[in-house]
C-alpha positions in Angstrom: 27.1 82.0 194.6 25.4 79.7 197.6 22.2 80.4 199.3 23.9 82.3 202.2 25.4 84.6 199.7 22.3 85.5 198.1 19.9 86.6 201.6 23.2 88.6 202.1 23.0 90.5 198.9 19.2 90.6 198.8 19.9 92.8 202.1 22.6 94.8 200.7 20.0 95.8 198.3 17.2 96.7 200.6 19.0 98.8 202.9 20.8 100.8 200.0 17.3 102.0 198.0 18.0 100.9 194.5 14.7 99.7 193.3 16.6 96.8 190.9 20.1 95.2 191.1 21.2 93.0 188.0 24.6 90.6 188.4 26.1 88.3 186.3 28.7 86.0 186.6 30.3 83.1 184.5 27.7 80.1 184.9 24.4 82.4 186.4 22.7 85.7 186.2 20.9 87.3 189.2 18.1 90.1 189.5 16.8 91.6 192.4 13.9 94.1 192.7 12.8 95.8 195.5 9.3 96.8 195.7 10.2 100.9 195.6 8.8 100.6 191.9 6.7 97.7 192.0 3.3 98.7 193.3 2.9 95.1 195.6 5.5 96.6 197.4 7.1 93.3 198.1 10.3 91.7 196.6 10.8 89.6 194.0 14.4 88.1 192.8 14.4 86.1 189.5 17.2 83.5 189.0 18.3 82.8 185.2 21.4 80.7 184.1 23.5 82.0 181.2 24.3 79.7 179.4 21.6 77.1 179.1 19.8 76.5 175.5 17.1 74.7 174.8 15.9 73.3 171.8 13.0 72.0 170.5 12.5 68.9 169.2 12.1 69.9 165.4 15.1 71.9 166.0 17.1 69.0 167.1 15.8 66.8 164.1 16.8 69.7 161.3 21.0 68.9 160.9 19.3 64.8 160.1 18.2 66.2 157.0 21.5 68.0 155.6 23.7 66.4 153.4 23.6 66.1 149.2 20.8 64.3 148.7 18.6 65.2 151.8 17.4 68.5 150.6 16.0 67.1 147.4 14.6 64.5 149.4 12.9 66.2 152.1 11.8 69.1 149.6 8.7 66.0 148.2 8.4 64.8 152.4 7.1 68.4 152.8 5.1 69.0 149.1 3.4 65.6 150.6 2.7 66.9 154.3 -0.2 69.5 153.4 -1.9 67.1 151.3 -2.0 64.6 154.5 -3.2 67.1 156.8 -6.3 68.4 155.2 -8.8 69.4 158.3 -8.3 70.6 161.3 -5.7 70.7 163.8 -6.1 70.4 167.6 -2.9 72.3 169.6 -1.4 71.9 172.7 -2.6 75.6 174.7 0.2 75.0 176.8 4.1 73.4 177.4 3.9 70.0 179.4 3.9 66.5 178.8 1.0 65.1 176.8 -0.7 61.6 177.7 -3.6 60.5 175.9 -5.5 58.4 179.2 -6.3 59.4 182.1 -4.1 57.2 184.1 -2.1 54.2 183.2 -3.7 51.4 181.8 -6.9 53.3 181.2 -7.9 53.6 177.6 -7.0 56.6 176.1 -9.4 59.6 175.8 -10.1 59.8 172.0 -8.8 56.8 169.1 -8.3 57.7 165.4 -11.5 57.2 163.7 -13.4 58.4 166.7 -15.9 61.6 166.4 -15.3 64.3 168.5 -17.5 67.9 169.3 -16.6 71.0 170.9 -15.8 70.0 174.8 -14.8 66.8 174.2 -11.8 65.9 176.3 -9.2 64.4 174.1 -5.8 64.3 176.3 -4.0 65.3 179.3 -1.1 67.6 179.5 1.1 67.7 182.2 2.1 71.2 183.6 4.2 72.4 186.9 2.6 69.0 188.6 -1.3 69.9 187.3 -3.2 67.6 185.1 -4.7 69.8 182.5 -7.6 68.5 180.1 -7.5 69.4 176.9 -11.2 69.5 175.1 -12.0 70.1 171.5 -13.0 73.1 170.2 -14.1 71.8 166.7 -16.3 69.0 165.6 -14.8 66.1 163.4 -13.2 62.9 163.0 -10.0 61.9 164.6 -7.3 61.6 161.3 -4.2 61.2 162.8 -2.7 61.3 166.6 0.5 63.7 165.9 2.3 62.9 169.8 3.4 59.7 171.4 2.0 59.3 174.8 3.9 60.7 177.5 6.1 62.8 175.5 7.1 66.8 175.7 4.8 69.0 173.7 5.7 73.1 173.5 3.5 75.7 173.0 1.0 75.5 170.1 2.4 72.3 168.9 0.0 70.2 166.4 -1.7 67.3 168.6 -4.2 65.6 166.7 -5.2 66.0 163.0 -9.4 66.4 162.5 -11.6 65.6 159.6 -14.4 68.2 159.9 -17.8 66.2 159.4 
């Protein structure tokens, strides 16, 4: 359905006084609302496609570790994992692209090793074109940086690992 086809239904809609139209077709799904039961009394048309997934990246690394012997061996990887992150863990508030310096070539916000208190800034993420910064809310020692610059982070992924002090 083009762009032209679209403004024609959006009309459709208004002039009959539905207060939502729903339609899906093979590759898209369309919903329209009119503002008859929306108190802003504006409208507002949402645009979904149907058959896109996405995955996160731990879901994408989960059929590596089937197979005969995987299991056994990723059953000690993960005994092995709580012992290594003892302390605290700083996570991402938000879904963007994480960089740990303000800018190229700058030097990045927080090292491991380095002590950090509650409003320290200790990256950068990314979202919708906005540069967010990220402070710490705990005091501590930097343990372990848990993202490679520039890379994807979702919702309340693990970012950095923190020794209390």
């Amino acid at each position: 359905m083009d762009l032209k086809q679209i403004q024609e239904l959006i009309r459709f809609v208004s002039k009959a006084g539905v207060s939502e139209v729903a339609l899906e077709q093979d590759d898209f799904k369309i919903v329209i609302k009119t503002g008859r039961d929306d108190q802003r009394g504006g409208q507002q048309m949402t645009y979904a496609p149907a058959q896109q997934v996405y995955h996160a990246p731990q879901q994408q690394q989960a059929p590596q570790h089937q197979g005969g012997e995987a299991p056994q061996a990723a059953a000690p990887a993960a005994k092995a994992e709580p012992a290594e992150e003892k302390g605290e863990v700083i996570k991402s508030p938000m879904i963007g692209t994480f960089y740990r310096s303000p800018a190229p070539g700058k030097p990045s916000f927080v090292e491991v090793g380095d002590d950090i208190s509650p409003g320290k800034v200790v990256c950068i993420i990314e979202a919708m074109k906005l540069f967010n910064e990220i402070e710490s809310e705990v005091k501590g020692r930097i343990v372990k940086v848990l993202v490679e610059d520039a890379s994807p982070v979702e919702y309340d992924q693990p970012l950095f690992l923190v020794e209390p002090v």
